[in-house]
N, C-alpha and C positions, 0 to 999 in steps of 0.2 A: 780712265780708260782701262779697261782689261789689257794684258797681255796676250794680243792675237797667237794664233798656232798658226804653224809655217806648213805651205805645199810646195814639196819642190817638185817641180815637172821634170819629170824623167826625161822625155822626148830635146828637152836642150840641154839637158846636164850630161856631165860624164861620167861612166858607171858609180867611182871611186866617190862623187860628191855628196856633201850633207847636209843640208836645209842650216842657214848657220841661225842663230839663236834672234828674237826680235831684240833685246837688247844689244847685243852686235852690231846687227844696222840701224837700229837708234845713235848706237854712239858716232856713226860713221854722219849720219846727218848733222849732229850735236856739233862735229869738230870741221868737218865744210867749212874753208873760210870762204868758198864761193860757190854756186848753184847755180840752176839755171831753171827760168818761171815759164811756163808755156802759158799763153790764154789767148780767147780767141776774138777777134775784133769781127765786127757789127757786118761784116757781108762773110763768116764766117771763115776765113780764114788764121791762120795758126799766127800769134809773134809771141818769139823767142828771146829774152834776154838775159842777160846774167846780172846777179843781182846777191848782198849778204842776205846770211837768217839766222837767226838764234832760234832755241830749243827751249823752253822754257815747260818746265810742269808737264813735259811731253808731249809737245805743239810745237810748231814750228809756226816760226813768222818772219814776214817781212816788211817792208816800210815803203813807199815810193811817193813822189810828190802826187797831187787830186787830180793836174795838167796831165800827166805821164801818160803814154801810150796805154798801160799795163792796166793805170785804175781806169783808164775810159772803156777798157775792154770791160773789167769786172762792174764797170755798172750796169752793163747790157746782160755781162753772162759771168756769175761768178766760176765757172767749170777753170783749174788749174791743173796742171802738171808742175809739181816739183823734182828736179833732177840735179844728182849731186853724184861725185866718184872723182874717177882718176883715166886722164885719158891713154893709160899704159893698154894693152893690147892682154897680155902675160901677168896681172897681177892686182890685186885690190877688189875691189868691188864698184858698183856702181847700184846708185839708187834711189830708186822712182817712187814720188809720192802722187796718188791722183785723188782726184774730191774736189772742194768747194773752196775758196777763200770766202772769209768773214772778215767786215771790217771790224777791227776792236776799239771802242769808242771809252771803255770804262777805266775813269784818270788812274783808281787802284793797279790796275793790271796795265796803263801805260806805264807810271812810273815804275813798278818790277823791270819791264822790255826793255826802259831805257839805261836802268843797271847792267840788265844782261848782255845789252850792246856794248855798254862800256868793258865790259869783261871779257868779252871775245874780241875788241876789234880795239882797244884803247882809248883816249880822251879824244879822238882824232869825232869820236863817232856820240859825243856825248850830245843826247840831244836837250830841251825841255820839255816839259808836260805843259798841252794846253787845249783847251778845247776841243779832247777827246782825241789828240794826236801828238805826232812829235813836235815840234817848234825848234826850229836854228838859231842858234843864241846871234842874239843883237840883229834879229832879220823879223819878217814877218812871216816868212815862208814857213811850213809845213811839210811835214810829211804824213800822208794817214800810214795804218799801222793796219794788217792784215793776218789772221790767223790760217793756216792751212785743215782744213777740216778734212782729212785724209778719211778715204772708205775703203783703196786700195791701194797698197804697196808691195813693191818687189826689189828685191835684188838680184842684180848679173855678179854671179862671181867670176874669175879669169883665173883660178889658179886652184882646183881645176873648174873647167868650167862650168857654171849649173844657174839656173834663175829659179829660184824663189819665189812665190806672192801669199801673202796675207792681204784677209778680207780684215777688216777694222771695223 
């Protein structure tokens, strides 16, 4: 993926603010111990829940069981919102991924996710590799593993204030 170029909208920023760099709010998604997934269920309304993601290769991703409200939505309509920040008022940033979830099925690139899980989040979250998903050891359960295929992102900064979006 290219390094998008940043538009700050003037109209909600404040004079003094500057478009902060994409790798800045990359790292802010990268360190997120927690987010929040929008998608939309089948008579078109919005569910919101909060949920881990790791960063990987410059994707983000998340995991949830095949039962889960979240995947039943993404089989009808992969369209997401990824949302991650700090809910201070006065400080940090806040920031929006939108596009597509993909399921990731390919064991090469589950078992990386499943390192990366373990590295952000401890042995608490180690999963196995199995038939194109996560597996919970000594269970038969699963979790499928989804990539976020972002086309737009923004960031709110709070200090001073301004919003950002790059096209992807």
């Amino acid at each position: 993926m290219r390094t998008p170029s940043a538009d700050l909208d003037t109209r909600y920023s404040e004079p003094e603010a500057e478009a902060p760099a994409w790798d800045e709010t990359a790292a802010i998604l990268a360190a997120a111990e927690l987010s929040w997934i929008t998608t939309v269920r089948s008579d078109g309304t919005p569910h919101v829940t909060p949920l881990i993601t790791v960063v990987h290769e410059r994707t983000a991703y998340f995991c949830t069981g095949p039962d889960e409200q979240k995947a039943r939505n993404l089989r009808g309509n992969p369209a997401v919102a990824l949302t991650t920040g700090t809910n201070a008022l006065h400080g940090g940033s806040d920031v929006v991924l939108e596009g597509r979830a993909e399921r990731v099925t390919d064991d090469d690139l589950i078992a990386a996710l499943i390192e990366a899980w373990v590295a952000k989040y401890g042995e608490e979250w180690r999963f196995e590799p199995g038939d194109g998903a996560f597996k919970h050891p000594n269970s038969d359960e699963c979790a499928w593993v989804f990539a976020v295929r972002a086309t737009r992102a923004y960031a709110f900064g709070k200090a001073p204030y301004s919003q950002t979006r790059w096209t992807l």
